[in-house]
Every structure is written in C-alpha cells, then in structure tokens.
N, C-alpha and C positions, 0 to 999 in steps of 0.2 A: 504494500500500500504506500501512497506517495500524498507524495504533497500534500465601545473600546474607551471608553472610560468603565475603570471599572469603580464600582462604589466606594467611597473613604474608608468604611469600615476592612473590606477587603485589604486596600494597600495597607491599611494599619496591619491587618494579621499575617500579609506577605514579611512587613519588617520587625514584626513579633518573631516569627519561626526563623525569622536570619540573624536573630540578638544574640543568642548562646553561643554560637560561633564567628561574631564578629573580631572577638578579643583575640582570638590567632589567626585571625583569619583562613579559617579551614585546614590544618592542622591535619596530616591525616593518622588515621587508626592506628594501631598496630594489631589484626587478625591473627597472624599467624598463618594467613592463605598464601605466602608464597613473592606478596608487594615490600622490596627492602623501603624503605622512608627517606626521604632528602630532606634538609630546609632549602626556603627557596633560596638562600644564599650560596648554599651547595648546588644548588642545580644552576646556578648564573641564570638564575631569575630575579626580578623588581618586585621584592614581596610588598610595596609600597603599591604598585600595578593590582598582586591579586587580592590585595585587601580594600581595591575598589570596586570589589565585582557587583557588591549589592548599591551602590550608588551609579554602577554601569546600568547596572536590571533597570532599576528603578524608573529609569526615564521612559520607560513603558510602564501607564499607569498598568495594563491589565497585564504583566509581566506572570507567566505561570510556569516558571523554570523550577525544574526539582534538583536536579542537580548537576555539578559540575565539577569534572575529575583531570586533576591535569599532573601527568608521568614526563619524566626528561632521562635521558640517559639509565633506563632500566628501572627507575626509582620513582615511588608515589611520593609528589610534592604538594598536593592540594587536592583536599576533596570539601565540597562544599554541598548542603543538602538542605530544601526549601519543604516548607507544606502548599500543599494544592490540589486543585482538582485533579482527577485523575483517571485513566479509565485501563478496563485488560481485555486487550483484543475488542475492542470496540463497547465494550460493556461498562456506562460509570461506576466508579468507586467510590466516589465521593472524594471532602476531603482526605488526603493521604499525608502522613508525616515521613517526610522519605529520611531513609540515615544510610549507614555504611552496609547494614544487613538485609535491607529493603529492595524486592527487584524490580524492575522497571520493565515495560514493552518495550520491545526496539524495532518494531515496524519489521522494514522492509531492511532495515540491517542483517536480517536474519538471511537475506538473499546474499549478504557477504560473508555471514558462518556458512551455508552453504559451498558457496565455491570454495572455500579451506578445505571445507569435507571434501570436495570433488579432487582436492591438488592431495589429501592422506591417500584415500582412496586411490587414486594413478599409482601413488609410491608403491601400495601394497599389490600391483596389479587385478585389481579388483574395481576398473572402471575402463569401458573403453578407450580408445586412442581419441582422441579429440574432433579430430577429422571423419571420423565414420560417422552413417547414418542410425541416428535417433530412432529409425522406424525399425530398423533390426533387430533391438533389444525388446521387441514386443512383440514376437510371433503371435501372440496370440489376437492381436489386431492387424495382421498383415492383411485384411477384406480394404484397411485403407488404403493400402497402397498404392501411390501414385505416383509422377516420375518428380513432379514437384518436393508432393513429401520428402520421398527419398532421398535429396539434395541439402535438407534440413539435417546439419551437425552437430556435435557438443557444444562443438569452440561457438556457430551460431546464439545456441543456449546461452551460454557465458555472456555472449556480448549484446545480450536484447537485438539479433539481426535476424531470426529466425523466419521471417515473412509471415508469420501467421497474423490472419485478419484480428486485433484484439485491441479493446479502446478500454483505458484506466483512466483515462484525463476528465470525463465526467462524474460525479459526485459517487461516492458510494452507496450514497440512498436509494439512487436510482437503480429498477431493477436490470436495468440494459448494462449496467458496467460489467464488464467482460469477468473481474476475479471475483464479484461476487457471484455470480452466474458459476463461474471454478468450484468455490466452495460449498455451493447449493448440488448441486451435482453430482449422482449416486457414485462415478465415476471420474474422478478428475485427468486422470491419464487420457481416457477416451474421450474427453469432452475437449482437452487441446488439439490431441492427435486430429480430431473429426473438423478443426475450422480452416477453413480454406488459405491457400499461400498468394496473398495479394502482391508480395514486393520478393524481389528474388534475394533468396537468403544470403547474410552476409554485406548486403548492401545499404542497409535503412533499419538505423535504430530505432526499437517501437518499444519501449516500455512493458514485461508482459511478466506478471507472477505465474503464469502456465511454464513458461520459459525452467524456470528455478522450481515447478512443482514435476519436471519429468526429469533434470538432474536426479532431485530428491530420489523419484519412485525407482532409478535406474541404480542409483547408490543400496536400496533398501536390495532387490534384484540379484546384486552380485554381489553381498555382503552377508546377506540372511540375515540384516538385522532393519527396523525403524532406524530414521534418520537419528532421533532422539538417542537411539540407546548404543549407536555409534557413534555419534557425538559426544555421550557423556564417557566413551572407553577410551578413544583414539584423541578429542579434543580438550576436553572440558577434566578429562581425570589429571592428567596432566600438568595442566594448569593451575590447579587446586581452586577447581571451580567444582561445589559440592551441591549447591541452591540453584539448581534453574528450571524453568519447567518451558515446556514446548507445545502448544496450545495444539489440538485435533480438531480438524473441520467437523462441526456435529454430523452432517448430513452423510458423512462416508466413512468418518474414523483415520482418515488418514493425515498425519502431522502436518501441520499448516507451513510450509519450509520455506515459503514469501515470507510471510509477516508473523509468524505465530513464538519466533523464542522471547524467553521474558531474563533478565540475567538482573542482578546487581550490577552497578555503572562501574566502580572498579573494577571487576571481573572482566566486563566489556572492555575495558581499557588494556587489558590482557590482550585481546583475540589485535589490536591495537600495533600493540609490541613486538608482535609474530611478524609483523611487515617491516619494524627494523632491523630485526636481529635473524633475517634468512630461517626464521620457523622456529629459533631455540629461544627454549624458556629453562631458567637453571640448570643447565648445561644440557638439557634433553633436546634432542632433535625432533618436536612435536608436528609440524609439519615439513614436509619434504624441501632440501634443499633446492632452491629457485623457483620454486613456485609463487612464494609472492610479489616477486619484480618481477616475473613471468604476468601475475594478476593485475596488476597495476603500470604495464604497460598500453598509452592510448590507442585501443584497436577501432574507433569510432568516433564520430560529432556524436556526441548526447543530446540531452535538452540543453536549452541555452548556451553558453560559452564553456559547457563542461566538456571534457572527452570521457570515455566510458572502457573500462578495463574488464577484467571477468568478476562482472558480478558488484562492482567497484565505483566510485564517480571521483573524476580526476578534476583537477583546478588547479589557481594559482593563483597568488597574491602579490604585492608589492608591500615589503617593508623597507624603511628608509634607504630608499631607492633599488633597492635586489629584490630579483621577483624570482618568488616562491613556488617550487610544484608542492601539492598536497593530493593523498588519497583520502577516499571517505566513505564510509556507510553510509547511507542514510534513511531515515524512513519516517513514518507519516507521523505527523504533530510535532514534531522537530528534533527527533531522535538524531543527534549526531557523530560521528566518534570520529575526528579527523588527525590521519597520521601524517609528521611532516617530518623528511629523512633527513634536512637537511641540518637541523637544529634536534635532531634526534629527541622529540615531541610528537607526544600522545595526546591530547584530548578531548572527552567525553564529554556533553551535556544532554541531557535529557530533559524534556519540558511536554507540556501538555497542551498544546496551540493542535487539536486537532481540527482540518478544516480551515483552520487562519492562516491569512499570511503572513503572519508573525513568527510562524513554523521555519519561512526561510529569512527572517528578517536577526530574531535576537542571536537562536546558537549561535549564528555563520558571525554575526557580529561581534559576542565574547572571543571567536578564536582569531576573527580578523584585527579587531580595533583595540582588545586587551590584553588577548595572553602572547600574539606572536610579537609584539613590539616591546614587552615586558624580557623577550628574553636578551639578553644583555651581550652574549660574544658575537 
C-alpha cells in the first residue's frame, strides 16, 4: 500500500507524550537485542540538531509521528517515541503510546523484507534465476499461458515492470483498487497471474502489491515454509528480532507480503543496516553477499524523480552543496526507513498520516532538513 488544524487540546497531548524524553533527547535503550549505543557525539552527530526534533514536528499542527530511530556506523544513537492515533493493517487502534517495545505497521516496506527474502533464498538455491518465467513455477495454472505471460520474470517482479494491467493510485476505499481486489480474492496467485499484460515487461514501472504477492507465494513453493516462518528462521532470528507479527489476508489465509509485517522501528532499522554492511549483522552473514547493492541499484524511473531498485525507492539529496544517493522502504501513512551509505546512516520514522499528504511531507523532511545536515564529517 502507498501513498489540518488539529484541535489545541490535541497539540497539547502531542507535546505531553514528547516531555519525558525531551531531557536526552531520545537516548536510546539498552535491550539487549543485538543494537550497541552511541552518543551523538560518538557518532559525529549535532545532538543540538536531534534535540530539535519535537520543535521540527511541531510546525505541523496535526503532526502524528510515532517514532523516530536514527543508527550511524552500526550503533543506535537516537530513538525517539510519540502517542497517537494509530491503526494495524488498516484497522484503528486508537490512541497508541509507542516506546522501544511497541511494533508499528510498515506498509509497503514489507515489499523491501521481501526482496531480502528473495536475495537468502537465491543464496540457499531455493529460488529461481531471476531471469526465468514466473508462469513456470505454477504448473498448476499453466491453462494461463500465454506468450505475453510467459515473458513476465522475477527480476520484472522486483522492479514493478511486470506489465500487468493493475491501478493502486486510487483510494483504497474504493472497490476497483486492484490490491484490495488481491486480498479479497479466494486466490491471490490466480487472481495476478489471470490480468492481462498491457505494457511489455521490463519497460514501465506500475506500482503493483500482486508483483511482491507471487515473489512471496514462489518463496513459500521452494522452501516449504510461509513467508513468515522463513522470515523469522533465515531473517528476523538473526537479527535478534523476537516481536513481529505478519498480518494474513482474511479472505485466503495467505501472508499479506505487500503490506502486512508489523516490527518495532528499531528492529526495522536493522533490516536498514543489512544495506550497509553487505548483509552482516555481528559478524553473521545474514543475507547473501551482494545482494543488497545488487537491490538498490536504479533499474527504472519510478514515481516522480525516484529510480526504483528490487523492491527499493532510490533518491537523493543535496547537503551543503554534495548530493546525496539514498535507499528506502516505504509504505503507506509514512512509514519510512531511509539508508544512506554514504555517511553510513540509518533512519527510521514511523507516523500515522494515512491517506494524507503529510505521509510524504514530514518523514522525508526529518531525514532531509534535520538529521542529514546534523551529521557533522
């Protein structure tokens, strides 16, 4: 899933639940999950910068940021956690008090644990070649076969170029949006496989949760396991990520692999790190060597001025005068985790602007206007 005044009493209880950790300004934990700790001074960060974060927010009265997690050079230097409205998988929550143990939706980020999975998977030979046809690995619908289909590849999958007829860009209320139609749908493999190749694959990026919902079913396929309980052996055990749940489409039972993992935003700041450090996390080689500068190479225009990598959304910035490449997850109501290699930076915000466009307005702006200028070499 992708892509204003608010009442006084509200912005008062927005600057309520940010009082307790104004005095360190975000300070992070010590869990015991596997994050060593920096101060920002060790990390040649401007802790003067991140103790402005809540006078940054603020300038949006209807500001509904939960949290904000910022890593440098392998180390947690800042984590910071809001109360606010909330929802899981589209369902509200109401208000929520988030902190270090609290997991958040991460949208359509989950389409970037995905392709991790797809790059362990290759390692372990237990996914096909990139290059082969999608319609292979499902003999049991080869009645679709068509010479179109058959031209549709992984690597397509990866890069949203697959050609298949599919529109996300209208509201999800509506019943015509193509992923809720996906998840309504007795069958979700069948229900991609079955829509028509309007654009020749490979050529035209289309935005499509079907895309990352036949990865998934191909992964489960040649693995014998749920995306989930592969995830939690080969990714998430590793990591010493214990708390996550991975939300199932009601209508078919099968793991929602778009939009459905839920993680603690440190933890996500992990999956983060695996893009600076060639896939090692404390000395483990948790995903395969080169697959993530393999993933976050531009293989496409995206939306807007982004380029699009497998599974990935690529960008860049300008800080005092040197312009920046950055990778990122992203997903809906402003779910953002943006890695940048060059300042060897990780971070996380999570917020709850679902529907608004404030979804691309604040995250993208704490990592633009506050924490990348904050760092000091």
């Amino acid at each position: 899933m992708r892509k204003f005044l608010l009442a006084p009493l509200g912005a008062l209880a927005f600057a309520a639940s940010a009082f307790a950790q104004e005095a360190n300004c975000g300070k992070p934990v010590a869990l015991g999950d596997g994050w060593s700790i920096a101060t920002p001074e060790e990390a040649e960060i401007d802790p003067a910068a991140l103790c402005g974060l809540d006078k940054f927010i603020a300038q949006w009265p209807q500001a509904n940021i939960h949290s904000v997690v910022v890593a440098r050079r392998g180390k947690l230097v800042m984590e910071r956690y809001y109360k606010g409205e909330d929802e899981r998988w589209g369902t509200p929550l109401g208000s929520v008090a988030f902190a270090p143990d609290v997991k958040h939706d991460l949208r359509s980020i989950s389409k970037s644990v995905t392709s991790l999975l797809v790059g362990i998977a290759l390692g372990e030979g237990k996914f096909p070649q990139l290059d082969s046809a999608v319609i292979d690995q499902f003999p049991e619908l080869s009645a679709l076969k068509t010479p179109a289909l058959e031209a549709v590849t992984f690597r397509h999958l990866l890069t949203m170029s697959s050609g298949f007829a599919w529109d996300e860009s209208i509201p999800y209320s509506n019943p015509a949006n193509s992923e809720r139609r996906l998840i309504a749908s007795a069958d979700p493999v069948r229900y991609v496989l079955e829509q028509p190749i309007v654009t020749t694959p490979g050529e035209v990026y289309n935005y499509n949760g079907g895309n990352t919902t036949l990865l998934a079913a191909v992964i489960t396929k040649l693995t014998g396991k749920r995306i989930d309980e592969y995830a939690r052996e080969k990714l998430f055990a590793p990591l010493g990520i214990q708390d996550f749940e991975w939300v199932s489409m009601p209508a078919n039972g099968q793991v929602a692999a778009a939009s459905g993992l839920r993680l603690r935003p440190r933890d996500t700041a992990k999956l983060g790190h695996l893009l600076l450090s060639d896939g090692v996390w404390a000395g483990t080689q948790v995903v395969p060597e080169g697959w993530g500068d393999e993933s976050v190479q531009p293989r496409l225009n995206g939306e807007g001025l982004y380029f699009y990598g497998y599974q990935w959304w690529l960008g860049r910035t300008m800080v005092r005068g040197r312009e920046l490449d950055w990778a990122a997850g992203v997903g809906f109501g402003g779910q953002r985790l943006f890695v940048q290699p060059d300042y060897d930076l990780v971070v996380m915000v999570n917020a709850g602007h679902y529907g608004s466009f404030l979804q691309a307005v604040i995250p993208t702006g704490i990592f633009y206007r506050l924490i990348l200028p904050a760092v000091k070499d």
